[in-house]
LUMTI-865837 format. One record per residue (C-alpha): residue in one letter; x negated, y negated, z negated. Coordinates in steps of 0.001 Angstrom, whole numbers, plus 500000, padded with zeros to 6 digits. Each point is the difference from the previous one (the first is absolute). Example, Ala and Ser with C-alpha at 12.3 -4.5 7.8 and 13.67 -1.06 7.14 Angstrom:
<sites>
A487700504500492200
S498630496560500660
</sites>
This chain:
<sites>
X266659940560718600
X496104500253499997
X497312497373501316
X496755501747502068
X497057499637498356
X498022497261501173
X495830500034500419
X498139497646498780
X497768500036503061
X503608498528502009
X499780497065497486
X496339499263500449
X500598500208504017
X502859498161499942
X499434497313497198
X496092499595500758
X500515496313499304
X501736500009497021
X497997502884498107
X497182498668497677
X496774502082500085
X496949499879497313
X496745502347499488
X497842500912496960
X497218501997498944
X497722499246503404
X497258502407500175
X497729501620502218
X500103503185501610
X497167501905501155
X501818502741501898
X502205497153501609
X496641497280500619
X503046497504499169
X500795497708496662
X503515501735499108
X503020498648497665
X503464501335498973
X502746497947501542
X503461499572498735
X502976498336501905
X503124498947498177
X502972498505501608
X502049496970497620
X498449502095496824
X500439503339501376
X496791502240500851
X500146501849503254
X496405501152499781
X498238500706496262
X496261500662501357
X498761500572503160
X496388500012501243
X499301497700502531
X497024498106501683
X499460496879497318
X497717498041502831
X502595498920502139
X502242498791496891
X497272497837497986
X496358500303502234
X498274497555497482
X501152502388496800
X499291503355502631
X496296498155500727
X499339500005496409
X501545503507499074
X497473501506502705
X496540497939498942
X500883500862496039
X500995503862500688
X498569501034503462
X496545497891500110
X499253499615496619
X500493503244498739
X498812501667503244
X503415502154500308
X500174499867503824
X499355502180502769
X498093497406502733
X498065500355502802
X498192496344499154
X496266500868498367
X500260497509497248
X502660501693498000
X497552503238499941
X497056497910498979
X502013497768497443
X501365503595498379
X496187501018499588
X499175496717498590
X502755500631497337
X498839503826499013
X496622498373499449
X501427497271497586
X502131502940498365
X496809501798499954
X498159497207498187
X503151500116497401
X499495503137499467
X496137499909499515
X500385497250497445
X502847501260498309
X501442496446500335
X503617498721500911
X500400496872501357
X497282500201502868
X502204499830502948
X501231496948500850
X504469499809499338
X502389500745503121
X500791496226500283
X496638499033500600
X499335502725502314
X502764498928501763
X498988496949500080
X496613500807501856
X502428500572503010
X501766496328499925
X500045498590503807
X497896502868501705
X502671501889501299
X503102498250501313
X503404499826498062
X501958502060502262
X497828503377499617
X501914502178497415
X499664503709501982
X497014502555500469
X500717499582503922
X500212495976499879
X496689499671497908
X498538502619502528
X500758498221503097
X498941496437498621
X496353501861498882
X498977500821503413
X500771496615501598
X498558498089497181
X496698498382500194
X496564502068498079
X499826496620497736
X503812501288499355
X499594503185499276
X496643499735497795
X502307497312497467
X502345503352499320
X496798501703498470
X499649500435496054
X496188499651498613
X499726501434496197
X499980496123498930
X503473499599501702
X500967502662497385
X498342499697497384
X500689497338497183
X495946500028499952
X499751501184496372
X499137503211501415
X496147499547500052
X498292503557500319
X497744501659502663
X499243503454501512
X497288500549497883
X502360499637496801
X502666502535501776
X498122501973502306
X502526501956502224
X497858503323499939
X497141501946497919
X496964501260501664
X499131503524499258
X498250502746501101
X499713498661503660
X503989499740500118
X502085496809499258
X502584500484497317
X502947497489500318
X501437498038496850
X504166499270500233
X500968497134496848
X503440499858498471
X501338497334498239
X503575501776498257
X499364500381495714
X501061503807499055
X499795501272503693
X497562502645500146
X498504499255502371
X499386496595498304
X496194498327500204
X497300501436502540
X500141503098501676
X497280501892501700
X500723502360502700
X497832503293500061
X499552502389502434
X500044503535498419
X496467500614500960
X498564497349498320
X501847500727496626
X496578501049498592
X497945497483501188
X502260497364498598
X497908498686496886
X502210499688497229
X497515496787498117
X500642498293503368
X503744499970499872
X499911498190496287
X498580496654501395
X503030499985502583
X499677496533502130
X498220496876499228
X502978498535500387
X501430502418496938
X497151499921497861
X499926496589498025
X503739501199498474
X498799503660499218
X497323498845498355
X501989497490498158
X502000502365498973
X497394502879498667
X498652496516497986
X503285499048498365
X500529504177499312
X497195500286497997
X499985499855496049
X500130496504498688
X496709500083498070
X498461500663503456
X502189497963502345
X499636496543498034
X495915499912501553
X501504499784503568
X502395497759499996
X501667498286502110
X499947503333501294
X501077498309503741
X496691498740499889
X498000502702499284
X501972502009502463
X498842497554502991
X496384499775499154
X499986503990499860
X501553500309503248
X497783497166501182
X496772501736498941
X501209503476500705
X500971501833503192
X501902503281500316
X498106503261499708
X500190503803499160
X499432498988496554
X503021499951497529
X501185497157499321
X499952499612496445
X496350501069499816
X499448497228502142
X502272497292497940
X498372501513496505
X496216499522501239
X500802496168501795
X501745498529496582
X497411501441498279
X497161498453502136
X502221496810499938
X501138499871496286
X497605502413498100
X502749500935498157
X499992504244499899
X502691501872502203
X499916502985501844
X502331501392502325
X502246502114497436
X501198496579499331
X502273499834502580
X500848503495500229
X504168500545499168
X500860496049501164
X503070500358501839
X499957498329503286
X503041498607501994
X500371502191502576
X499169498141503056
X496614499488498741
X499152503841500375
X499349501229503396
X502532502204501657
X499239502380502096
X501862501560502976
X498278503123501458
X501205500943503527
X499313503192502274
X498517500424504085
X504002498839500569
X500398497003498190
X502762501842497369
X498920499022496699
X499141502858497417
X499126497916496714
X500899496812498287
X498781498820496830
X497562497507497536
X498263502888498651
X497178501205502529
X499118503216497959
X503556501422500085
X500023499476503511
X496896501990500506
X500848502369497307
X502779500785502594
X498235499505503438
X496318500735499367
X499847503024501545
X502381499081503091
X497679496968500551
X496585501575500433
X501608502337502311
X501323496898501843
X496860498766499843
X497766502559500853
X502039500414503358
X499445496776500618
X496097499831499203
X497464502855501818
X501902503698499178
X497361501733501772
X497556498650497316
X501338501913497050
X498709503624499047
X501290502065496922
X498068503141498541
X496110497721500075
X497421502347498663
X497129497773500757
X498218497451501367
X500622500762503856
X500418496201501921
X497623498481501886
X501332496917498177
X503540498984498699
X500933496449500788
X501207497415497322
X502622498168501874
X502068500831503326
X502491498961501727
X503485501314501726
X500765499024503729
X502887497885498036
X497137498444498060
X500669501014496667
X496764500493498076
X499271503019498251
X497084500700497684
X498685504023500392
X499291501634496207
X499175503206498702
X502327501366497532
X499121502262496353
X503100502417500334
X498541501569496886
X499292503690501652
X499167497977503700
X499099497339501534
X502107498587502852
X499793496923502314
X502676497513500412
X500842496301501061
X500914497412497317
X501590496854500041
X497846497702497706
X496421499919500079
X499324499938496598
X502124503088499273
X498159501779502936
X496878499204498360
X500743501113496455
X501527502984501373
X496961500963502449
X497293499881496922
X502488502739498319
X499806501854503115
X495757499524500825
X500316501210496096
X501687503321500421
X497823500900502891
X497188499490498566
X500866502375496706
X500823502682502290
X496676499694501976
X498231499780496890
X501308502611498240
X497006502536499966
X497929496592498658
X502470499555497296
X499689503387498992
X496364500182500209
X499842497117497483
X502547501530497510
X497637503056500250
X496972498507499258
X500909497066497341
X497370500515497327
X502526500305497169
X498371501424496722
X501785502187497579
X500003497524496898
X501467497573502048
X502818502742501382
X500637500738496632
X500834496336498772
X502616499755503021
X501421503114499093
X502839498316498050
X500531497892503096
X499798503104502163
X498214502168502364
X496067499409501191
X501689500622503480
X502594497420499184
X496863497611499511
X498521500826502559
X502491499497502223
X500831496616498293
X496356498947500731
X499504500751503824
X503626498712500340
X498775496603498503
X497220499721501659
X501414501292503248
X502813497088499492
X497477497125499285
X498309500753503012
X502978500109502110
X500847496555498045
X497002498274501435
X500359501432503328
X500883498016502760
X503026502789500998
X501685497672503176
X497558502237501899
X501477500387503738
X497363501604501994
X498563503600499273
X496489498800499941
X500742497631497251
X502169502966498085
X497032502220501009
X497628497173498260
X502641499700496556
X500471503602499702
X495933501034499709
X499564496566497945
X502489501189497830
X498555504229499689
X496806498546499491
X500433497841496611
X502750502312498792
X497850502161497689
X497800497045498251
X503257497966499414
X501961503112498108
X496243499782497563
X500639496503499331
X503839500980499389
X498476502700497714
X497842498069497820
X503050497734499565
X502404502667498852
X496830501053497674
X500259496823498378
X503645499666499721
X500133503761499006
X497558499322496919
X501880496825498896
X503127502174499959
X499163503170498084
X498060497340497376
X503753498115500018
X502057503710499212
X499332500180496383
X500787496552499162
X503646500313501607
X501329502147497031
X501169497860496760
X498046501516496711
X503510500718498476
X503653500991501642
X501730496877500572
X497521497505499512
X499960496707502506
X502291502073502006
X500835497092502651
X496413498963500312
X499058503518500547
X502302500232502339
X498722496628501642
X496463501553500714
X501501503337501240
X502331498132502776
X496825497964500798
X498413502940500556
X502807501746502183
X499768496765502205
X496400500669500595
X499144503164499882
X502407501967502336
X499985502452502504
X497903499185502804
X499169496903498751
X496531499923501299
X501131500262503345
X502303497524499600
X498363496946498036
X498053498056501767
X495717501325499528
X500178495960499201
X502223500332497324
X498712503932498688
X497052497544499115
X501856498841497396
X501500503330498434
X497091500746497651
X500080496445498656
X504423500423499442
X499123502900498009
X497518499188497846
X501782496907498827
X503071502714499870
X497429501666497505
X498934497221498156
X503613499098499147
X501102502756498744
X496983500083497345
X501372496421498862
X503684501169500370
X499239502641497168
X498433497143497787
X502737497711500562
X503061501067501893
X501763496374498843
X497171498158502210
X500577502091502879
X503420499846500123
X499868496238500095
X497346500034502848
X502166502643501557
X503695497929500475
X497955497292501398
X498725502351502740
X502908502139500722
X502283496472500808
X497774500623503261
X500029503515500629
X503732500373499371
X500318496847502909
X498063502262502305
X501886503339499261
X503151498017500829
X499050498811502987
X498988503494500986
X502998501635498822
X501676497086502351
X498078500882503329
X498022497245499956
X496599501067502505
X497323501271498041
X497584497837502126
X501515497197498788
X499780501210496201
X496855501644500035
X498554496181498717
X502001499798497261
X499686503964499420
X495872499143499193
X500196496830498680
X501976502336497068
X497510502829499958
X497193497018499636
X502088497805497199
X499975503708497652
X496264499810500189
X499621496412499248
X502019500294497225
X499640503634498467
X495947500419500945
X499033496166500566
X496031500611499956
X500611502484503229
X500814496772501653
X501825499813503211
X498754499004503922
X502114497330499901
X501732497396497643
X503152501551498818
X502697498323497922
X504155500034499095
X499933496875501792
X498564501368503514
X502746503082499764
X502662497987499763
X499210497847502746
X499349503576501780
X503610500608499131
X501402497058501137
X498965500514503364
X501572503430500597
X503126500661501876
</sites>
């Protein structure tokens, strides 16, 4: 004999009085706009139902009330039509925002007391999206305005800061670049991140990025302080402090940063530090500027901290971008000469990007394109004013090469240094350059090139003389020098020998009097002779020279380093003289030099390189 199976659904139908019912784990439910729970019914210790989802409000409404402020209101997870849960979620993302800008947990006030904002301004019974909707358009405006967060409702209040300290965007170029912040350690998208359209990739300075935020800046700083050696960082401490007077006193620019920090704790401290202090601190990440470049479409095409990869990778893509963006109908290739009425310095798209109109040295032509910055636009219209004026002026240039009074005994002296055509062309080259040098080239109307070009013809010839009777002098200096540059016997002071010779090399060169300075060339007969003169005394006392020698070459070996390194030769060509000027003060002291000269002044020099 067998029994039918019986459904527990009979028993809870039949036995609704006896059964015993309980919830647990309320919660809210944003698909639903209802506080839900799992409900379980057992009947004298046996369960007829394990967990079913049911509507919580009607079981426990006080319990449902507090369920739907905690998860719905609070944390904004509700789909309303009331306006004050739209305008409290914006309220949040701002206080998030702040978070995030600070880098500081804590800010936002706990869920208990934002809950608690909402105690007795909506009634008990409201636990649904629909219920809370249909008590919001009956209730009074006073009603409605309590439901509204302010950033002190949220805020604990220890989150002082203003817009000037996070700015939400970066002005450039005419366009407004928008900053997003992220607060998440090891994300990497961690810190500050500036979004850039692809056409403005180039005009993007790369100094500007390094100062970041005001809001940012006090804890860089801080940190470049606390990275640097200890026998430097122990004159700025507390290092906090310095940090907030230099961000006090100092306001972002397209200047690096640490040239900026090196020159204010100098002025502040006097203590001696240049920017190649700081150079290999490692930074935390979030105090680097990340950059997001994104194209015409929004989709983004680069991420990263390191702006030179990026445009080592998009350079080319973004001055296309940008050039169809600025005046295309400006641009010309294949520019053989002078041939505008006048080429304008700035203009501007019908999307008001501003563009700045250049001429461009292509090497074998001239060509005339749009830029992004200013200041490259500039540097790169003088190189292209320079190449059309050496192809207008070529029969001048010849003329002059022609017609340079160059004697024979003088031909014959360079003839170890080559050709009289090689000089030649060396002198009209030089003096062709130092004209072009004190030339006001950002010429942009064709009377003005007109007015540079016949300037420029006309004191061609007398400036290659006063090249020539410099070359004379350095010429004579030289072949006096030659003799003295072979020891008297094989092997004798071979490294001081060798000393003078690379001296020598360093100054005498190829094309060197086209490409020292006339100021400098000024100098050259002065170098040698003391070059002269110490060789003399090296063959009296070789011991002597030696010693004089190690204290000189401590110098030049610090400046062939920093060559060999890539270190601009503008910014070595200081130290590069101050050498050439401390071998004459010590090997020839009676030829005196211009200026006071001393191991003490090149290693300060030194100090202040990269």
């Amino acid at each position: 004999m067998s029994c039918a199976r019986i459904e527990p659904a009979w028993i809870e139908q039949q036995a609704a009085h006896l059964v015993r019912r309980s919830w647990r784990d309320a919660h809210w439910s944003r698909k639903r706009g209802a506080v839900l729970a799992y409900e379980q019914v057992t009947l004298f210790g046996l369960t007829l139902v394990e967990k079913r989802l049911v509507q919580f409000g009607a079981r426990d409404p006080d319990l449902a009330h507090a369920v739907f402020v905690r998860e719905a209101l609070v944390r904004g997870e509700l789909d309303a039509r009331a306006d004050f849960v739209r305008a409290n979620a914006r309220v949040l993302a701002e206080a998030h925002d702040i978070e995030a800008k600070q880098r500081r947990s804590g800010l936002i006030r706990s869920e208990d007391e934002l809950a608690a904002f909402f105690a007795g301004k909506l009634p008990r019974e409201i636990h649904t999206t629909a219920a809370l909707d249909a008590w919001y358009r009956r209730a009074a405006p006073a009603e409605q305005a309590a439901l509204r967060w302010s950033l002190a409702d949220v805020l604990t209040g220890a989150g002082g800061s203003s817009a000037r300290d996070f700015p939400a965007r970066m002005e450039l170029a005419g366009h407004t670049l928008r900053y997003d912040y992220r607060f998440v350690p090891g994300d990497p998208a961690d810190g500050i991140t500036l979004n850039v359209p692809l056409a403005l990739v180039n005009a993007l300075p790369v100094a500007r990025t390094e100062w970041l935020v005001p809001g940012l800046l006090v804890e860089k700083v801080t940190e470049l302080i606390r990275g640097l050696p200890k026998a430097l960082r122990r004159n700025f401490v507390p290092a906090p402090d310095f940090a907030r007077a230099f961000a006090e006193a100092e306001s972002a620019r397209d200047e690096p940063l640490p040239v900026a920090l090196a020159a204010y704790l100098r002025r502040v401290t006097g203590v001696e530090i240049g920017p190649a202090a700081f150079a290999g601190i490692e930074l935390p990440a979030h105090l680097t500027m990340r950059l997001r470049v994104y194209d015409a479409d929004g989709r983004t095409l680069a991420e990263g901290r390191d702006l030179a990869t990026i445009r080592a990778q998009w350079s080319q893509a973004a001055r296309s971008a940008f050039s169809q963006q600025a005046d295309a109908e400006l641009t010309r290739e294949d520019v053989a000469e002078f041939d505008f009425e006048t080429i304008p310095e700035q203009v501007a798209s019908p999307s008001g990007l501003s563009a700045f109109p250049a001429l461009v040295d292509l090497g074998e032509s001239v060509a005339l394109r749009v830029f992004e910055r200013r200041d490259e636009a500039l540097a790169e219209h003088r190189r292209g004013v320079q190449r059309l004026l050496r192809r207008g002026l070529a029969s001048e240039i010849k003329q002059a090469r022609r017609q340079l009074p160059l004697n024979g005994k003088t031909a014959l002296k360079w003839a170890p240094l080559g050709s009289a055509e090689t000089l030649r062309g060396d002198i009209v080259e030089a003096a062709l350059n130092g004209l072009l040098a004190d030339g006001d080239l950002d010429v942009r109307d064709r009377g003005s090139y007109e007015r540079l070009k016949a300037g420029i013809a006309q004191a061609l010839f007398r400036a290659a003389v006063q090249g020539l009777a410099r070359a004379e002098a350095i010429i004579e200096a030289h072949a006096a020098l030659a003799p003295w540059l072979e020891p008297p016997i094989i092997g004798f002071a071979r490294a001081n020998y060798d000393d003078l010779r690379e001296q020598l090399a360093e100054l005498v060169f190829p094309g060197f009097l086209r490409e020292v300075a006339p100021a400098r060339l000024q100098h050259y007969p002065r170098y040698l002779q003391a070059m002269r003169l110490r060789a003399e005394r090296l063959r009296q006392d070789p011991a002597r020279d030696q010693a004089k020698m190690l204290g000189v070459q401590l110098y030049w070996r610090e400046y062939l380093k920093r060559r060999a390194s890539g270190v601009d030769a503008h910014v070595l060509e200081e130290l590069r003289w101050l050498v050439e000027e401390l071998r004459v003060s010590v090997f020839a002291q009676e030829l005196k030099t211009p200026e006071p000269v001393s191991p003490k002044r090149l290693a300060k020099a030194v100090a202040a390189l990269p």
